[in-house]
Every structure is written in C-alpha cells, then in structure tokens.
LOMAR-31688 format. One line per field, with one value per residue (C-alpha): x, z, y; residue number from 1; residue in three letters. Coordinates in nm, 2 decimals. Each point is the difference from the previous one (the first is absolute). Example, Ala and Ser with C-alpha at 12.3 -4.5 7.8 and 13.67 -1.06 7.14 Angstrom:
BEGIN
X = 1.23	0.14
Z = 0.78	-0.07
Y = -0.45	0.34
n = 1	2
res = ALA	SER
end
This chain:
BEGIN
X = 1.26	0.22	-0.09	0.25	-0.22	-0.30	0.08	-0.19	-0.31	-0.08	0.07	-0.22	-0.26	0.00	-0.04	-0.30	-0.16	0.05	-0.10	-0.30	-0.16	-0.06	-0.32	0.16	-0.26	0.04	0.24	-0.13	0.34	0.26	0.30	0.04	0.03	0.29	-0.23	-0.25	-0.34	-0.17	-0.38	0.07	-0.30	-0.16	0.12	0.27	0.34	0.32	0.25	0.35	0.26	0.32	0.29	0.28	0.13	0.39	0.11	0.30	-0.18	-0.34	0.00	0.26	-0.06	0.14	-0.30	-0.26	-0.17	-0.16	-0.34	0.09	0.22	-0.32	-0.25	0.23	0.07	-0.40	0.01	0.23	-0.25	-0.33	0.13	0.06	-0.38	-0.11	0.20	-0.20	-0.35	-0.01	-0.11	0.22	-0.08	0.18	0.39	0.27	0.30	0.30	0.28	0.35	0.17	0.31	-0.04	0.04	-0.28	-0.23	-0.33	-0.18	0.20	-0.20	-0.31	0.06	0.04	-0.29	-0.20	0.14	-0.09	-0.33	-0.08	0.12	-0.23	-0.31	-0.17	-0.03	-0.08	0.25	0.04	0.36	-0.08	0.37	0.36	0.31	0.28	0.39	0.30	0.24	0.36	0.01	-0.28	-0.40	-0.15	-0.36	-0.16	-0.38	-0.20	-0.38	-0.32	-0.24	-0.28	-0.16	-0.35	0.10	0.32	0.28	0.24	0.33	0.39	-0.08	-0.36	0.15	-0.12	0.14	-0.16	-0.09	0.03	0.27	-0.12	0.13	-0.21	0.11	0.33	0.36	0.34	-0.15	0.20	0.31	-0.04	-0.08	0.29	0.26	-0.18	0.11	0.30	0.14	-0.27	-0.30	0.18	0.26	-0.29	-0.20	0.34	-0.01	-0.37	-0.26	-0.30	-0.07	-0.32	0.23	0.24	-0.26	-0.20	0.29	0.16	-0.35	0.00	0.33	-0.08	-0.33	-0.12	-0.39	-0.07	-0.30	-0.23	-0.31	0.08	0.13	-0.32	-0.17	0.21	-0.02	-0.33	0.05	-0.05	0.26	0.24	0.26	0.33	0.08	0.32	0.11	0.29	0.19	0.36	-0.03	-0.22	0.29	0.03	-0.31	-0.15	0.27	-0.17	-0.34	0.17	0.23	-0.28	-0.22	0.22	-0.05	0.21	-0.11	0.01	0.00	-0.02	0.22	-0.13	-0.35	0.16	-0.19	0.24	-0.16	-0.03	0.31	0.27	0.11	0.01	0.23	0.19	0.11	0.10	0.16	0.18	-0.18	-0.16	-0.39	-0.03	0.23	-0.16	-0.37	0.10	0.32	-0.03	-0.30	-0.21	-0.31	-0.22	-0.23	-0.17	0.15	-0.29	-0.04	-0.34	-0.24	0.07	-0.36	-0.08	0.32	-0.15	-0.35	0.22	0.25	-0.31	-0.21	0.27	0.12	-0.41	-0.05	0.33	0.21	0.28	0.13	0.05	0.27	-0.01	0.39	0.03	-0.08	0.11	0.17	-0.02	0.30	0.25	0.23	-0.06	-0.03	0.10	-0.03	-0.08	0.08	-0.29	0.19	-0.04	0.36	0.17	0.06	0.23	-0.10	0.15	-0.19	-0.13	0.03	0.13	0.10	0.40	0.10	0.20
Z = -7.04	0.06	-0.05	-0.24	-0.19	0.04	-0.03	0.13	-0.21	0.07	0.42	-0.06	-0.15	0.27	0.26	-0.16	-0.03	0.30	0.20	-0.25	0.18	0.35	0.01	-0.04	0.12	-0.06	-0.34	-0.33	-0.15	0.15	-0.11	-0.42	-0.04	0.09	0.30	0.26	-0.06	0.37	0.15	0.31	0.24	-0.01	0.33	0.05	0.05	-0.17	0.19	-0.16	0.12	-0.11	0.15	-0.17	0.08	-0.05	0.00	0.34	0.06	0.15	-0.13	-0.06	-0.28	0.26	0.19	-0.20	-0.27	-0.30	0.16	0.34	-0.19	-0.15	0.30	0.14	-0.23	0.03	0.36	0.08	-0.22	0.13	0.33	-0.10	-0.11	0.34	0.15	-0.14	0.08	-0.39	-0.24	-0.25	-0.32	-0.32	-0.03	-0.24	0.00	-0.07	-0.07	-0.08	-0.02	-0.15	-0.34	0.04	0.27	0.01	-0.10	0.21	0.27	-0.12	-0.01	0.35	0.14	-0.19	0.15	0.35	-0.07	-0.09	0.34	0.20	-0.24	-0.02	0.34	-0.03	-0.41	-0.12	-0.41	-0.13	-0.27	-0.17	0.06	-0.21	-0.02	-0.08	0.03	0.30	0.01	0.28	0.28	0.04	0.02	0.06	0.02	0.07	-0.03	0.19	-0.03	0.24	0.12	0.29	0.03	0.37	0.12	-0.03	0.31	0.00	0.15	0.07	0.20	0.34	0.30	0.34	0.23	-0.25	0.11	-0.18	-0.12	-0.24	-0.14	0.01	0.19	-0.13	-0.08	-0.19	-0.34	0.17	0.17	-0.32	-0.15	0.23	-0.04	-0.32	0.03	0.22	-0.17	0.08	0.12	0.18	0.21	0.05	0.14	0.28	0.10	-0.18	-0.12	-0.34	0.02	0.13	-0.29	-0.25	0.10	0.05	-0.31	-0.19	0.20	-0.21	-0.33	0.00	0.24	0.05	-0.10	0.19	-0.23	0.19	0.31	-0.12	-0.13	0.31	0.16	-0.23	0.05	0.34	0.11	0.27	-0.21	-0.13	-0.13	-0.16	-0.12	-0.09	0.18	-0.31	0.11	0.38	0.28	0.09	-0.33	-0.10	0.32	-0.06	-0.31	0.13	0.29	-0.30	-0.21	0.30	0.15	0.35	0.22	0.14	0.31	-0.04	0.32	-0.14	0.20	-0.19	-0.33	-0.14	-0.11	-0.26	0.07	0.01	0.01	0.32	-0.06	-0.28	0.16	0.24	-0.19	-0.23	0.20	-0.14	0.17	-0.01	0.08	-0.26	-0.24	0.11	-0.03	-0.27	-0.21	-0.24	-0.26	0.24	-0.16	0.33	-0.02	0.26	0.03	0.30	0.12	0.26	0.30	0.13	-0.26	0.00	0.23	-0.23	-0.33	0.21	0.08	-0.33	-0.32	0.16	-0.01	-0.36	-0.15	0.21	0.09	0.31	0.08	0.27	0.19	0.03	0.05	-0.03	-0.26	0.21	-0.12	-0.17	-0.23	0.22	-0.22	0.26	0.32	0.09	0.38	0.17	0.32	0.23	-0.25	-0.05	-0.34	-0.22	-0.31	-0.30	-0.33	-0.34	-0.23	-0.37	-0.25	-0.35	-0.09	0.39	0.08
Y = -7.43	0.30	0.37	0.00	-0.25	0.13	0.40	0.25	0.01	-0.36	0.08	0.27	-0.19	-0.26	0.26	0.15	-0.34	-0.06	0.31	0.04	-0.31	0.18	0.26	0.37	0.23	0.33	-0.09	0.17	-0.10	-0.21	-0.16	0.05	0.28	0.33	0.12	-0.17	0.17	-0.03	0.12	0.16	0.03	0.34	0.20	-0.23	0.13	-0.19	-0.12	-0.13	-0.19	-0.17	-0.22	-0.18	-0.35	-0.08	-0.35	0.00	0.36	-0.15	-0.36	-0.28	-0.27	-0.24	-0.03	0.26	-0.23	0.16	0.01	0.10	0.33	0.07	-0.01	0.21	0.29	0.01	-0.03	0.33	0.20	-0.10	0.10	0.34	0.01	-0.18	0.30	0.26	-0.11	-0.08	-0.31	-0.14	0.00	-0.04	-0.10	0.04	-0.24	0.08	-0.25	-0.07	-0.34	-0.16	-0.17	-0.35	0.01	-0.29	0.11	-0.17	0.16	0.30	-0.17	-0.11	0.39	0.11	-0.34	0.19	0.39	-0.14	-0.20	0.30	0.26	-0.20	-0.02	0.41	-0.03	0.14	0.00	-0.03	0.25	0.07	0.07	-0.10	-0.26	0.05	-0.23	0.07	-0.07	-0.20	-0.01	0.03	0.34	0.07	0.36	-0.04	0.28	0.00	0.20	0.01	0.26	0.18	0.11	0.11	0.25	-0.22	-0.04	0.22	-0.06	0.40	-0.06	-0.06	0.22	0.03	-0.21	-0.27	-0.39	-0.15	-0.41	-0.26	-0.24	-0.41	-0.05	0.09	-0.15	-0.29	0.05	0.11	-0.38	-0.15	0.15	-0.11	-0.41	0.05	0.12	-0.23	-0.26	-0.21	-0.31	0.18	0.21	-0.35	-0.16	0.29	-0.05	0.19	-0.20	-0.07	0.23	0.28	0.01	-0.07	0.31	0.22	-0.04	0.04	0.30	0.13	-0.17	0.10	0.27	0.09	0.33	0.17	0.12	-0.04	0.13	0.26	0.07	-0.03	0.21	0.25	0.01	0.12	0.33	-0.02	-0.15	0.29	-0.10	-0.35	-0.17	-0.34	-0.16	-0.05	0.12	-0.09	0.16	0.22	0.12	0.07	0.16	0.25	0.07	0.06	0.26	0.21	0.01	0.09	0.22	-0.19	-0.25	-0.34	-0.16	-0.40	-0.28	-0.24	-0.24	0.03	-0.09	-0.28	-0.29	-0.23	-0.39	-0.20	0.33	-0.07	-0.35	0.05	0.25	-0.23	-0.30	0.21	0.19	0.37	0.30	0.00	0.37	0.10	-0.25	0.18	0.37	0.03	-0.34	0.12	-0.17	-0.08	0.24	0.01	0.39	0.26	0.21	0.29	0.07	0.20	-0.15	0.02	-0.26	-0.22	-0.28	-0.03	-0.04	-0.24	-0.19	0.03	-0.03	-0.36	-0.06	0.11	-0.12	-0.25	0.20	0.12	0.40	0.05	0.39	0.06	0.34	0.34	0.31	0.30	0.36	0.14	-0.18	-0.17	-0.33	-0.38	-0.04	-0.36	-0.09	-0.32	-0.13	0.29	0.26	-0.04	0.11	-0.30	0.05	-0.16	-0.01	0.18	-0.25	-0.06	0.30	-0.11	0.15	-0.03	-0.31
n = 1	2	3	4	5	6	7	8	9	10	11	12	13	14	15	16	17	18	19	20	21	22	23	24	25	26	27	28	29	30	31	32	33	34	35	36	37	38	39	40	41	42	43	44	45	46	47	48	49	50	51	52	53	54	55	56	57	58	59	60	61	62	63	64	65	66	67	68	69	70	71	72	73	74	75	76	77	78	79	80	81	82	83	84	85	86	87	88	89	90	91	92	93	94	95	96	97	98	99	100	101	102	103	104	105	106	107	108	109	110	111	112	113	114	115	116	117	118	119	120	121	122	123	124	125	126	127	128	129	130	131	132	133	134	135	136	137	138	139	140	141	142	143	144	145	146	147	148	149	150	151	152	153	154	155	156	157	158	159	160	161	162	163	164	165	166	167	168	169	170	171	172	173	174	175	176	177	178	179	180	181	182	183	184	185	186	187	188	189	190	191	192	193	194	195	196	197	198	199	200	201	202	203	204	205	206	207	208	209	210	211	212	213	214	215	216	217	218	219	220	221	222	223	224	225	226	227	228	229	230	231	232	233	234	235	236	237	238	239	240	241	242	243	244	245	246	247	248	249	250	251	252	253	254	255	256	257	258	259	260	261	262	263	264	265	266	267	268	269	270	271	272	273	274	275	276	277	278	279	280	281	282	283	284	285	286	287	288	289	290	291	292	293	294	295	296	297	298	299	300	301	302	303	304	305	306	307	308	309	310	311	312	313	314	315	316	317	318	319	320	321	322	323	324	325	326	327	328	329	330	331	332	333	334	335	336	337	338	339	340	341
res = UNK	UNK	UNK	UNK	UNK	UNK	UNK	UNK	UNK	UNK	UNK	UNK	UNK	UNK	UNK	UNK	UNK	UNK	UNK	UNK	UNK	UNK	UNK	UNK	UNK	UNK	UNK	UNK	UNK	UNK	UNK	UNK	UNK	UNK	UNK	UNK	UNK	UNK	UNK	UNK	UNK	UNK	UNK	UNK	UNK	UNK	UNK	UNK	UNK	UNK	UNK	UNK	UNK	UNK	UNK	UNK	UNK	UNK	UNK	UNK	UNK	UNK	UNK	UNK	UNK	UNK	UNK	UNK	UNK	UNK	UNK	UNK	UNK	UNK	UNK	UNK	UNK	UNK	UNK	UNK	UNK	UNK	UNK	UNK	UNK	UNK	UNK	UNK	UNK	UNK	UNK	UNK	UNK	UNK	UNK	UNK	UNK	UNK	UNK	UNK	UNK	UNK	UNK	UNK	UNK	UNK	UNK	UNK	UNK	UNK	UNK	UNK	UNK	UNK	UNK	UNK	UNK	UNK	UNK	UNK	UNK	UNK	UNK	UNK	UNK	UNK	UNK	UNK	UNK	UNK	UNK	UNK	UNK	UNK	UNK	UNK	UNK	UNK	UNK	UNK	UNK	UNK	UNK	UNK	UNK	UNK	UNK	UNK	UNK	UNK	UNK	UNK	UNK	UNK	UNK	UNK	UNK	UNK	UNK	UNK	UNK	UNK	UNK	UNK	UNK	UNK	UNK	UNK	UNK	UNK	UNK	UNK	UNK	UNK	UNK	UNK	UNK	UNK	UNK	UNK	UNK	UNK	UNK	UNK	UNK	UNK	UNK	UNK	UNK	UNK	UNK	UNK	UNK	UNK	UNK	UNK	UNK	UNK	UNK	UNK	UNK	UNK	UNK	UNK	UNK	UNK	UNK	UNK	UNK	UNK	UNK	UNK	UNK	UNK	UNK	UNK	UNK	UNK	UNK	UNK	UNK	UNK	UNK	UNK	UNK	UNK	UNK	UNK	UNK	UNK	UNK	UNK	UNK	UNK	UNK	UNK	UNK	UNK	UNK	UNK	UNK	UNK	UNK	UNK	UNK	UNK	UNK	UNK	UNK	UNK	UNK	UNK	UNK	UNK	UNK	UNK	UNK	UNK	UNK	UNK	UNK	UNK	UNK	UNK	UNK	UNK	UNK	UNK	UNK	UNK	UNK	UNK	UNK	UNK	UNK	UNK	UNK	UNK	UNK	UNK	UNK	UNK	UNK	UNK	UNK	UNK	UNK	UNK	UNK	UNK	UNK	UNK	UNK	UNK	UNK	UNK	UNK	UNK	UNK	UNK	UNK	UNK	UNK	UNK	UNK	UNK	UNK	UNK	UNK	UNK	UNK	UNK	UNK	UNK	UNK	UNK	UNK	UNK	UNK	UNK	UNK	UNK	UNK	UNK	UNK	UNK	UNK	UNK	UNK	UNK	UNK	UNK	UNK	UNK	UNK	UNK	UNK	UNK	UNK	UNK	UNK
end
C-alpha cells in the first residue's frame, strides 16, 4: 500500500505500534502526544544531537535499501554521543518521503533505525512525517546523558598523544565497490568477504558508543571527535577549536581491513580514502601521553577495538602537518565539507 493510501495518521499509527513494543526506559510519555515527556537521571547532564540524511547527499536508492537508510541515519547520531563520552537515550525521527512510497519501504527503514538503536536501548519516542517532492529525507534527532564531564573538540592540550580507534578508509572503500559495483570489484580480485564487509561498512557503519564511554571515563583522555567528515577534516576541528596544531606520522595511520586491497584492484588511493573519504565514525580522541600506551593496551581488552598512537598536538594554531617515515612534509588533501564541490 502507498502512503498515499494510507495517509499520515495511519503511518503514524503503525510507527507507534511498532516502536511501543521495545522497553523505553526513562519515557513518561512517548509517541501520542505534541511533546515527548522523558525522566532524565538526577545529576545527569543532557546532551543533544542532530544530523540530516539526503537521498544522492549521503545515500543512493540504488544500492541504500529501506533498512540500511534507516540503520544509518541512526548510526551518524549515535556516533556523535559515542564522541562525547555520553549514552544514548531517546530519538525523534524525522521524515520526508514522496507519496507514492511503498509502505513497507517505510516499514523496512524503521525495521533498520531500530537494529542500529537497540543494542544501546534507545526508545524511538516521537518525531513527524511529511511528503517530499522527490527524494528521502531523514533528520534524527538523539538524547543521551552524562553523569561524567563530557569530552570536548576544544579539550586538546599541547603535548597530548593523538589516537584513533579501529582502522580508517573502510567506507570510502566500500563506496567506491559500489560505485563501480560488486561484480565488477570481484572480476578484479577482491574476495567475497572483502566486498561484503566493506560495503556494510558504507551502508551501515558501527557507531562507537561504548568505547566512547570507556574512554571517557579516562582521566587522561581530553578531547574527542568522531571521524565523520574524514580524519583530515576533523582533526582540524579539534586544533581551531583548541587553538593548537598537530603533528601526524602518516605512516601510523591505521587502514581498516581490505582498504588496500581494494585500493589496488580498483585502481583508488588508500591514504586518501583513510584520512579525506569520511563516514568511518572511528573516535579521534588526544590524550596524556604518559598514559597513551595503558589505554592502547586496555580499551582493545575491555571492548575489542584497536587504539592506534599517530601523533602528537603542537602548541599554537598552525592546524596539521602531516609527516612521511623521514619526517618529510606530505601534502594531503582536506576531507569532506558540505557546499564545496
């Protein structure tokens, strides 16, 4: 049946019934009613994020299905959470589709934003619906809390080790498999196993919620950041916004599984897939260097994933210099900024 069947009211009512079937802790009122009515945890602070997601903007309906658009308009938000030391909380879904939409298609995306919310129990507790003209649009907006002192872009201190959690490049890789397509990148050599996992990587990135809860936990953890726009990118953010350069061994720059791979048979740059392609949503975080090698050692302990020291944060504002193995300038490129081509 077609939203145009089924109006809004009866989409509306779906989505309720459906959402209302997950445990909501922390929900007085949910979806029903004009406004959310939520229990935040005494001594808590709030924290609030929001990202929108554009069909030919962050997705294509060519190789995006329903669910996987839905997983990863979640995604992107519970990696700004992870980024902050925080936990997620409570969501509100925004979304605009054309008419004649299937609406099972809808069904499908919520079946998505569901999987990606529910390890970390998130409720879906509101939002609204709209037709588009032409094209998907999805704003999610997330809640979450901190009991702690949540982890800042502006935190960074001279001296500070410079890590990344997991290895980069992955969805940049995925990206171009799809691109050039799955049967096209299997004909050059990569292994089944290699496109599956990078173009899962794309469709439905990993947000990293609880390490960035243990790592903002740590002491000797000050700044944090998700790699959302591209290392490059965003390590210029923690330096403006902590008035301090950066000094990165490029060499050091974890690559995740199968990016070279890739990069080879399809004829792409790994580098430039690891520190301008974006959309890995690893954490950047900068932290006391006297302590660097215990959380190196301990988060992979606690939580699986690799943290990789590649360099250090300068004094003054003189934003990244990146250093090849002979300390030798190496020019990279920035990496993603909505409105430049």
């Amino acid at each position: 049946m077609s939203l145009r069947r089924l109006g809004e009211r009866g989409l509306i009512e779906r989505i309720r019934h459906d959402s209302e079937r997950a445990p909501a802790v922390g929900v007085t009122v949910g979806i029903g009613d004009d406004t959310a009515v939520l229990a935040v945890t005494p001594g808590a602070a709030l924290l609030a994020t929001t990202d929108l997601v554009i069909e030919d903007v962050h997705f294509r309906r060519a190789w995006a299905s329903p669910e996987d658009i839905g997983w990863k308009a979640m995604a992107v938000n519970l990696s700004d959470i992870a980024a902050m030391g925080g936990a997620p909380r409570w969501a509100l879904i925004g979304l605009a589709v054309p008419a004649d939409t299937d609406a099972e298609e809808i069904a499908a995306f919520y079946r998505g934003l569901r999987a990606a919310a529910a390890p970390h129990g998130v409720a879906l507790v509101g939002g609204d619906t709209s037709r588009a003209p032409a094209g998907w649009l999805v704003n999610v907006t997330l809640l979450g809390e901190h009991t702690g002192t949540p982890r800042l872009r502006s935190s960074a201190r001279p001296g500070d080790a410079i890590a990344v959690t997991g290895g980069l490049g992955r969805s940049a890789a995925g990206l171009a498999v799809l691109e050039r397509g799955a049967e096209e990148a299997r004909r050059r050599g990569l292994a089944e196993a290699v496109v599956e996992a990078l173009t899962r990587a794309h469709l439905r990135p990993e947000a990293r919620v609880a390490e960035g809860q243990w790592l903002g936990r740590a002491d000797a953890v000050h700044a944090m950041m998700d790699c959302s726009d591209g290392l490059a990118t965003d390590l210029a953010h923690i330096c403006r916004e902590s008035r301090v350069g950066a000094r990165i061994q490029v060499e050091r720059i974890p690559l995740g599984a199968g990016v070279n791979a890739t990069a080879r048979a399809m004829g792409g740059d790994a580098l430039a897939w690891a520190t301008r392609g974006g959309e890995d949503y690893e954490l950047l975080v900068t932290c006391d260097p006297r302590e660097v090698e215990r959380l190196a050692r301990e988060l992979p302990q606690d939580t699986g994933t690799a943290l990789s020291v590649i360099g250090e944060v300068e004094a003054g504002g003189d934003g990244v210099r990146w250093l090849g193995p002979e300390g030798n300038a190496v020019a990279l490129g920035a990496g993603y900024e909505h409105f430049r081509e």
